[in-house]
VEXFI-673942 format. One record per residue (C-alpha): z, x, y; residue in three letters. Coordinates in steps of 0.001 Angstrom, whole numbers, padded with zeros to 6 digits, always signed. Each point is the difference from the previous one (the first is absolute). Last residue first. Layout:
<sites>
ZXYAla
...
</sites>
This chain:
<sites>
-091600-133300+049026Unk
-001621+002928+000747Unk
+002840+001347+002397Unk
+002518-000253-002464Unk
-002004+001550-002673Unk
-000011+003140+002512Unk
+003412+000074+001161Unk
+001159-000150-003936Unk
-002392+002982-000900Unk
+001080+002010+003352Unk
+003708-001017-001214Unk
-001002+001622-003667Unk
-001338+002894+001708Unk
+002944+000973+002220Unk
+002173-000176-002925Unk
-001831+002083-002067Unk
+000053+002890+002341Unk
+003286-000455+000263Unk
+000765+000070-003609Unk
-002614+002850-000002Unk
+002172+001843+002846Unk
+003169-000981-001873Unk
-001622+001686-003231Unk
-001297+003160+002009Unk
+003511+000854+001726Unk
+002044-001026-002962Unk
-002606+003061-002287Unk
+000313+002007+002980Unk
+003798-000543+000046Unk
+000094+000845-003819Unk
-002013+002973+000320Unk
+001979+001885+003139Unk
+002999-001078-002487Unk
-001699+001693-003376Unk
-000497+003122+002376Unk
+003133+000153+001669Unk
+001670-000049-003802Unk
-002804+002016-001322Unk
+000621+002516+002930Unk
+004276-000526-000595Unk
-000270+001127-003750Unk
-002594+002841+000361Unk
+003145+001618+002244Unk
-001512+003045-000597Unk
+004270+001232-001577Unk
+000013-003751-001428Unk
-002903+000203-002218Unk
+000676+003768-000650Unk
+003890-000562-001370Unk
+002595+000350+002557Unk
+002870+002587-000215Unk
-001868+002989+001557Unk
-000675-002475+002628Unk
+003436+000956+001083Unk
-001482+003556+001817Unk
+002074+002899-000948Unk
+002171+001147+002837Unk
+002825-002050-000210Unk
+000188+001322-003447Unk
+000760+003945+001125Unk
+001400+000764-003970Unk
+003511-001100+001527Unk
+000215+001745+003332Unk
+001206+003486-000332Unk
-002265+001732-002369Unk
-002852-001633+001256Unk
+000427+001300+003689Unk
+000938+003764-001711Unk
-004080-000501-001010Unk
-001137-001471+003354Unk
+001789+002852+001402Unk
-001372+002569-001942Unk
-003650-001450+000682Unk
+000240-000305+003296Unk
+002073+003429+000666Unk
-003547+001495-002164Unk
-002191-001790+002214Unk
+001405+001408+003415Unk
+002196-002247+001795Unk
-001074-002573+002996Unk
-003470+001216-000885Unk
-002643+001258+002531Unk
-001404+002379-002915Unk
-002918-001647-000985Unk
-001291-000909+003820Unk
+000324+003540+001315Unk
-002636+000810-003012Unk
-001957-003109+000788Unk
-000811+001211+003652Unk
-000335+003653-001541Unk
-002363-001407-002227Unk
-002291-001552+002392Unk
+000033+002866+002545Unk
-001229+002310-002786Unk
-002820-002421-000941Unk
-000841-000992+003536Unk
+000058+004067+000597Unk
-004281-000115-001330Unk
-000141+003619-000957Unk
+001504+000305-002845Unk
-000386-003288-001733Unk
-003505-000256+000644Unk
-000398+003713-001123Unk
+001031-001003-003128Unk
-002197-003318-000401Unk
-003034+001578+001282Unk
+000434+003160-002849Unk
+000859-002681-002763Unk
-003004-001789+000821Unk
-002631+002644+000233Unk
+001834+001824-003158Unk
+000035-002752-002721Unk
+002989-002234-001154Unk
-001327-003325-000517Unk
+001119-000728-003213Unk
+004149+001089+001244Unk
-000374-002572+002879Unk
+001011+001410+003264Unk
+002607-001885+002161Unk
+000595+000729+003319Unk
+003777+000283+001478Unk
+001908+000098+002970Unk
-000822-003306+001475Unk
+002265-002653-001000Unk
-002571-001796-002481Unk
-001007+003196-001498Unk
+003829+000588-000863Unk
-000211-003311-001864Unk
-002991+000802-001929Unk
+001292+003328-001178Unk
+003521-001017-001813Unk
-002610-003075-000741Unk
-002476+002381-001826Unk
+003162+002158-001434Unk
+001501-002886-001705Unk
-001446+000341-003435Unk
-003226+002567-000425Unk
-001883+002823+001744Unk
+000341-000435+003771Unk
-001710+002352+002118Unk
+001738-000428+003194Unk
-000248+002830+002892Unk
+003318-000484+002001Unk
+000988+000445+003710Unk
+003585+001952-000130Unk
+003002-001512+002277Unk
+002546+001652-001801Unk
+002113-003143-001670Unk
-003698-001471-000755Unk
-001281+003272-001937Unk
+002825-000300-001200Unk
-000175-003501-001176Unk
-003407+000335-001318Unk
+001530+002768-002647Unk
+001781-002650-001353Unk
-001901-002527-000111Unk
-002999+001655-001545Unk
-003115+000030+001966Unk
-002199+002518-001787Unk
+000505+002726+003180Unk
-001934+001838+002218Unk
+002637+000679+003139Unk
-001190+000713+003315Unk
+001262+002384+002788Unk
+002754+001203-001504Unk
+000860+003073+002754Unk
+003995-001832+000497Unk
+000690+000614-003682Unk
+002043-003629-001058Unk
-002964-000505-002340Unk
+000910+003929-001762Unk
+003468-001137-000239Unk
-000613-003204-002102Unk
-002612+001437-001725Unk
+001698+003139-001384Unk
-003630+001204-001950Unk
-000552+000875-003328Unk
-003019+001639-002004Unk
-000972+001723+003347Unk
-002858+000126+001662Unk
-000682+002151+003342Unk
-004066-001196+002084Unk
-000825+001641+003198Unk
-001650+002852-002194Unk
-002252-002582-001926Unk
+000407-000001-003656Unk
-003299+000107-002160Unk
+001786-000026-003135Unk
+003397-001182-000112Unk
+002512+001525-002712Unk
+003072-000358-001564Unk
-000155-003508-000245Unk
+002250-002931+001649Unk
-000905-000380+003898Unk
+001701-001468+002546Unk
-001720+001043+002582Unk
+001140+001763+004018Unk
-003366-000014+002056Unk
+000446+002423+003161Unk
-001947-001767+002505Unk
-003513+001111+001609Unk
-001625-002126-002255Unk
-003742+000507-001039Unk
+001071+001817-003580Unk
+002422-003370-000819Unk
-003094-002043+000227Unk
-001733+001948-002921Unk
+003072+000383-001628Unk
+000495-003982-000295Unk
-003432-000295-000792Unk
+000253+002496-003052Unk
+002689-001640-001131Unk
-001922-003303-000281Unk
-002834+001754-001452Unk
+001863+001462-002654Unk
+002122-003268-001275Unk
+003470+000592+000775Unk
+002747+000756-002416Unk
+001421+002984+002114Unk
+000802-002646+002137Unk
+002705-001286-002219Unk
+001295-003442+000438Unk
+003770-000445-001481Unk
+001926+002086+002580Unk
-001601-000740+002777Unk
-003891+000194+001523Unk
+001128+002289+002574Unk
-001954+001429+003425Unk
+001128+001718+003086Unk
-002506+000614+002890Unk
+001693+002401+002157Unk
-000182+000647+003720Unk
-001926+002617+002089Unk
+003553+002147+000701Unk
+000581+000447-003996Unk
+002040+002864+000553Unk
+003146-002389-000409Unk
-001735-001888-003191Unk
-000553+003387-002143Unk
+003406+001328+001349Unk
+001698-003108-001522Unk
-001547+000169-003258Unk
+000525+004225+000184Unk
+004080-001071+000459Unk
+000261-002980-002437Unk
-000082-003361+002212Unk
+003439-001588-000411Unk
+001905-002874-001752Unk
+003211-002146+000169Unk
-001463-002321+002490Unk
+001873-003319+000713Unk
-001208-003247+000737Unk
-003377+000738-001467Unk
+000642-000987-003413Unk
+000933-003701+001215Unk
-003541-000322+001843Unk
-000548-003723-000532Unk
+003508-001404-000705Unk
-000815-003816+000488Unk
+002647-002085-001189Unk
-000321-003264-002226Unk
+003788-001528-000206Unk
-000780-001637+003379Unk
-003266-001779-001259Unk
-003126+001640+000728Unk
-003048-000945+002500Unk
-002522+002195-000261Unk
-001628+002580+002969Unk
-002944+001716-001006Unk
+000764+004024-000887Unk
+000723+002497+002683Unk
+002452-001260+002357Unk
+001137-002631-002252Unk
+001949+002210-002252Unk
-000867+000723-004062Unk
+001658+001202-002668Unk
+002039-003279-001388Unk
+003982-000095-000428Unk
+000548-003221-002235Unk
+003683-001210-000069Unk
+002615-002186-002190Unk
-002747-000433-002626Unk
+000195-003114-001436Unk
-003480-001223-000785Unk
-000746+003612-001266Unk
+002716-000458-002645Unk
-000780-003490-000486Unk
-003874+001163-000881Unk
+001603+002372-002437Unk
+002095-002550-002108Unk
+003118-000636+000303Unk
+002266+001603-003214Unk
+003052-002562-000836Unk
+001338+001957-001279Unk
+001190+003131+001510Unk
-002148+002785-001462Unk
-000227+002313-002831Unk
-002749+001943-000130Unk
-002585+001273+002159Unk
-002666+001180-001641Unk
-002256-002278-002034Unk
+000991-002726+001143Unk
-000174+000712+003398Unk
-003708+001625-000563Unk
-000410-003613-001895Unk
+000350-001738+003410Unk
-002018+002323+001851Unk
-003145-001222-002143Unk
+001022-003221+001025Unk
+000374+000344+003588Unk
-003787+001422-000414Unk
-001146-003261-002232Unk
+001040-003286+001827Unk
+001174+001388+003258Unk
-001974+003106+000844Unk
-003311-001520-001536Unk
+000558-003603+002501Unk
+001189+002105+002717Unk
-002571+002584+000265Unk
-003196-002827-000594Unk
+001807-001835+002810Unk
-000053+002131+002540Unk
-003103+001452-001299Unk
-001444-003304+000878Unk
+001644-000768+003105Unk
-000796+003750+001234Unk
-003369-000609-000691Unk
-000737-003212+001505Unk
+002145+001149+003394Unk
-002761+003066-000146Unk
-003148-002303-000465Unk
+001313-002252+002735Unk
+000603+003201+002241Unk
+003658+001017+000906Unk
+000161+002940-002371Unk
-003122+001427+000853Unk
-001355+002786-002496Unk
+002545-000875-002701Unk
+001046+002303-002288Unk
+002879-000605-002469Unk
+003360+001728-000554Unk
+002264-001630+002471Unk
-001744-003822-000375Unk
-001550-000939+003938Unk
+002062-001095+002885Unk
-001355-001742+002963Unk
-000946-003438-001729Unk
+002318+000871-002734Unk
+002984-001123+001972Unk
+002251+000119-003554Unk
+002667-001310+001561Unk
+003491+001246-001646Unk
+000763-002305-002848Unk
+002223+002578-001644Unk
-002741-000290-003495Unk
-003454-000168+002499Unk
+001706+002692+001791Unk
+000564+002047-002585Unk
-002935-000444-001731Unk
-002283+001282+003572Unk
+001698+003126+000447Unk
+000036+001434+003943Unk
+000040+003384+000261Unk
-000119+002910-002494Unk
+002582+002153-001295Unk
+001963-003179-001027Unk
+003759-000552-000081Unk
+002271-002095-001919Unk
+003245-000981+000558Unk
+002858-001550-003185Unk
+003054-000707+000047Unk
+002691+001219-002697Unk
+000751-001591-003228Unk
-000580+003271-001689Unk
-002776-001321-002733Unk
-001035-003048+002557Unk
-001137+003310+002855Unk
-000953+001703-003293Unk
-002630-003323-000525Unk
-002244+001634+003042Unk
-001005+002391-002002Unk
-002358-001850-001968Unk
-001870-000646+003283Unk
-001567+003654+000119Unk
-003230-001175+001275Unk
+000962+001570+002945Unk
+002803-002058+002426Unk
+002278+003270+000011Unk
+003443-000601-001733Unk
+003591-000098+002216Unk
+002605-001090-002461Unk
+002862-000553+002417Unk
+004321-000265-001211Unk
-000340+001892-003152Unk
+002367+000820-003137Unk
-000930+002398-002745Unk
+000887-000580-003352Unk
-002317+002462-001183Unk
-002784-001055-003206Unk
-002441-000466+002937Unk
+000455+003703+000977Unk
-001061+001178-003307Unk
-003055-002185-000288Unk
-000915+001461+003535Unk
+000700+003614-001397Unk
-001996-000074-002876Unk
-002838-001684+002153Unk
-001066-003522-001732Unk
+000069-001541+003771Unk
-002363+002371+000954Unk
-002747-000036-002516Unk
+000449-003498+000264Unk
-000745-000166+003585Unk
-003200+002288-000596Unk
-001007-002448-002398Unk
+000224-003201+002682Unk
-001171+002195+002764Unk
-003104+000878-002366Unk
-001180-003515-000723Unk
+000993-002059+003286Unk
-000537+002341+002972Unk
-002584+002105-001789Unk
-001845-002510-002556Unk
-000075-002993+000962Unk
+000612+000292+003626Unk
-002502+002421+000605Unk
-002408-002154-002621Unk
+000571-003070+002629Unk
-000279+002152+003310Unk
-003586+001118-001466Unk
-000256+003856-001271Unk
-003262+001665+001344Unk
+002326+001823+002791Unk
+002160+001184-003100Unk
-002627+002163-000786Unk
+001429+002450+003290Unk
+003183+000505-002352Unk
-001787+002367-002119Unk
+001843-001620-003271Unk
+003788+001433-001161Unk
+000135-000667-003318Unk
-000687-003406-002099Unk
+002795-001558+001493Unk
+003752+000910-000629Unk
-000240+003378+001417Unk
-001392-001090+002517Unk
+003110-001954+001605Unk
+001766+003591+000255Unk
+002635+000570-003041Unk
+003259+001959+001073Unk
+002473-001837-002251Unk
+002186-001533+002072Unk
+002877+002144+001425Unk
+003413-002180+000683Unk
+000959+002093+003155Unk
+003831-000328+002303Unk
+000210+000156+003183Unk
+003926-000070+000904Unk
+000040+004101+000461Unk
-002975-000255+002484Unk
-003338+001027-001414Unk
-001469+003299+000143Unk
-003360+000761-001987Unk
-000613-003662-000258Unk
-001973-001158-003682Unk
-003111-002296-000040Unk
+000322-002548-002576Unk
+002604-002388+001174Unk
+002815-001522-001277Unk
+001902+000107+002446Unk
+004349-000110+000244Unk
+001564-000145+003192Unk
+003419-000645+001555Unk
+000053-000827+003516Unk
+001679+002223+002348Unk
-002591+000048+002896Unk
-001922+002932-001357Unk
-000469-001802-003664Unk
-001636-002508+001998Unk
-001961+002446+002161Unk
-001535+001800-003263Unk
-000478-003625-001764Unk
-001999-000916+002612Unk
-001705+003116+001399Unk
-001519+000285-003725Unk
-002192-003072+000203Unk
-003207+000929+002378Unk
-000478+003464-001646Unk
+000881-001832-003626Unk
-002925-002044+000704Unk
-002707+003179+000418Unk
+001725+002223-002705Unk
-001584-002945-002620Unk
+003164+000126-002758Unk
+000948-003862-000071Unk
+003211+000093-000859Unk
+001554-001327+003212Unk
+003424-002231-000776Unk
+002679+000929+002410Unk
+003689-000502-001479Unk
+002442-000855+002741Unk
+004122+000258-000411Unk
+000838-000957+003347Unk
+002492+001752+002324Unk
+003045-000940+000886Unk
+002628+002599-000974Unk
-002665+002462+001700Unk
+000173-002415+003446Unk
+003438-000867-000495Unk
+000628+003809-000310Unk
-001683+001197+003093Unk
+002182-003370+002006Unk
+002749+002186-001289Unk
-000702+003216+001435Unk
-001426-001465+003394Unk
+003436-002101-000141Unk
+001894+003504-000753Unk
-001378+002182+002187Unk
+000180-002415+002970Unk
+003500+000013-001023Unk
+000522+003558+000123Unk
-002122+000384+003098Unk
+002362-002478+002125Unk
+003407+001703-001699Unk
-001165+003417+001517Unk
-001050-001942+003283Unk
+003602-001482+000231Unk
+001552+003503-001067Unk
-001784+001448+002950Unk
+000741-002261+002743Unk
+003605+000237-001323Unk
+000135+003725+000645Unk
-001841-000550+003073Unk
+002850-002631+001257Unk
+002347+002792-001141Unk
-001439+002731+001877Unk
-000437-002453+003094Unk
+003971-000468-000179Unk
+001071+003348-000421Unk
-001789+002023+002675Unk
+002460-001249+002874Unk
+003210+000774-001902Unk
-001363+003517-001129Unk
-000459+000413+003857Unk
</sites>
């Protein structure tokens, strides 16, 4: 019987050491194909100095997911992570906040009597450019810049922070930008990507109708104005912030527009699904929603027994991080607490002081509220919002209809466009009183177009082939691998403006359609001439 039993043991025996060998290699290559990844990961240094917590809540999941993927990363940022991965590495700006470099902080609600020309002047152009230096003259910043540090992507965010585009030329390294807003007007007009501003008005200017003569006039004329000022004198002002503070480069130095003419890659906050479609070039991605691919947040325990209880629904409003609405004139807060006594909701606000006099019992402030997770809340019923980008998004990604009152930059269009598909109505700030702001609300709530409406869009914004975050990492690791993604960029790039409108060829046609006219009319007169002169001739013939 030993005789019989032998053979199977040792074909089991060998079965054994065959699948022992099998999981050793398989080991082995998953082991090494680990290391080519780490060995092969890209040294990336992720420009975002800007201090406003709203824009670094849209651009931390890139650097965060880069530096989870094996990439190297250095930021210099201004907002510090409490646990970063081992290969994140901080260069801390100065923490500064844009008003400290104005006049003070104002009551952000006067800003409404500020024209789109003084905005620019003096907030995106005047106190970015300070609050840029501010950053860039950092102890640490300097400190870094003296390191001989070697790069393979310079990502920077596309916010009147252009001087920091030159690092991508300091390290030799490509360079991608990336906006916290949507579509940006200069940088197409400098790529050549098609303007189309019959359907697309200016990011941070209001107009009522967008498509109307008198709003294609405006948006051609601030068009324009933007580009002229940002080219001749902002670009300018930039220039000397390089001079100034970063020291040192590879000569020869391009200038600032080059830089931003050459940008390997633009990532831009926005997605069709909520904002009006654009054509973009192929190295212009859309990565609308990029700080909602993955939640790394929760409701605080009495926050998210407040909303569970909440079985009538909850009316949930936020003005953001820069507009207080403890800074409200009396008699608009008053109207707002007026209304919010007649709801049956739980109202959830944002709201900075202390103290509230005259509080309703339906009504719970706090001085700081977990958006994102609060709009994903299932009882949401209606969100009052100023129409920031961000915090439109969510309220987008979760299906939540929105209350607009826009206050200033791109929150009337961040408004105006989700009015368009149905989930939104706009209130003007000056006509905030109670009869209107009570029909509006209960509008919203009870009319389930609204709520329809934005679910609709919701399902819409996240039907993605990957989710924005995978779109923007792999657009990034795309540049890294194909040669600064040139056969992307459109070749126009290369031809001056004559050529690029092709003003050239229409005065060539037009000259042409001329000269055969002008042929056309002088044979016809020679003709015409003709015919006379033998009438003449017939004639004197006959009389004689």
């Amino acid at each position: 019987m030993a005789c019989q039993n032998s053979p199977p043991m040792d074909f089991m025996k060998l079965h054994l050491q065959k699948a022992v060998f099998y999981n050793v290699a398989i080991t082995f290559l998953l082991l090494l194909s680990f290391l080519f990844f780490i060995c092969h990961g890209a040294n990336i240094l992720i420009v975002i100095p800007f201090t406003s917590p709203s824009h670094y809540i849209l651009l931390r999941p890139l650097g965060l997911e880069l530096a989870r993927r094996g990439h190297n990363v250095t930021a210099i940022t201004g907002n510090k992570e409490k646990n970063p991965p081992k290969n994140y590495h901080e260069i801390m700006v100065d923490d500064i906040k844009i008003w400290d470099v104005v006049s003070g902080r104002p009551n952000v609600f006067t800003m409404l009597s500020v024209s789109d020309e003084e905005f620019y002047e003096k907030i995106l152009w005047g106190a970015n450019l300070a609050l840029l230096e501010r950053a860039l003259n950092s102890n640490r910043v300097q400190k870094f810049f003296d390191n001989d540090e070697k790069f393979d992507l310079v990502i920077c965010e596309q916010f009147f922070q252009e001087a920091t585009y030159i690092l991508a030329h300091k390290y030799q390294a490509k360079l991608a930008l990336i906006t916290t807003f949507g579509n940006c007007m200069k940088h197409n007009i400098v790529t050549r990507n098609p303007l189309q501003l019959a359907t697309i008005a200016p990011e941070f200017i209001y107009v009522n109708n967008p498509t109307s003569f008198w709003g294609r006039l405006r948006s051609l004329y601030f068009t324009v104005y933007e580009f002229l000022w940002w080219k001749f004198w902002f670009l300018e002002k930039q220039e000397q912030v390089v001079k100034k503070y970063i020291k040192n480069l590879p000569e020869p130095v391009p200038s600032l527009y080059e830089m931003q003419q050459k940008a390997s890659l633009m990532l831009v906050n926005s997605h069709f699904s909520f904002e009006t479609p654009i054509a973009y070039l192929p190295n212009i991605i859309e990565i609308g929603g990029i700080h909602l691919s993955h939640s790394d947040g929760k409701l605080d325990k009495d926050l998210k027994d407040l909303l569970d209880r909440s079985s009538n629904g909850v009316v949930y409003m936020n003005f953001g991080s820069n507009v207080k609405s403890s800074e409200l004139p009396t008699e608009k807060k008053n109207a707002f607490l007026n209304v919010f006594r007649k709801l049956n909701q739980t109202v959830l606000w944002k709201w900075e002081d202390d103290i509230l006099d005259n509080k309703p019992k339906n009504l719970e402030t706090r001085k700081w509220l977990p958006q994102k997770e609060i709009l994903a809340h299932p009882n949401v019923k209606i969100f009052i919002a100023h129409g920031g980008l961000i915090g439109m998004q969510e309220a987008t990604y979760n299906g939540v209809p929105v209350l607009g009152i826009p206050i200033y930059a791109d929150q009337f269009n961040n408004i105006l466009d989700a009015e368009k598909k149905g989930f939104a109505k706009i209130l003007r700030f000056e006509d905030i009183e109670e009869k209107l702001l009570e029909n509006i609300i209960f509008e919203i709530l009870n009319n389930d177009s609204y709520k329809k409406k934005a679910t609709e869009i919701s399902r819409r914004f996240k039907d993605r082939p990957m989710t924005p975050l995978d779109t923007a990492i792999f657009w990034l690791e795309y540049t890294l691998r194909n040669n600064n993604a040139e056969a992307l960029k459109n070749p126009a790039i290369e031809l001056n403006w004559i050529a690029y409108l092709m003003l050239d060829v229409y005065v060539f046609v037009l000259l042409c359609c001329i000269l055969i006219m002008y042929v056309s009319v002088k044979i016809v007169q020679k003709i015409k001439l003709s015919i006379v002169k033998n009438e003449k001739l017939s004639k004197r013939k006959k009389d004689s």
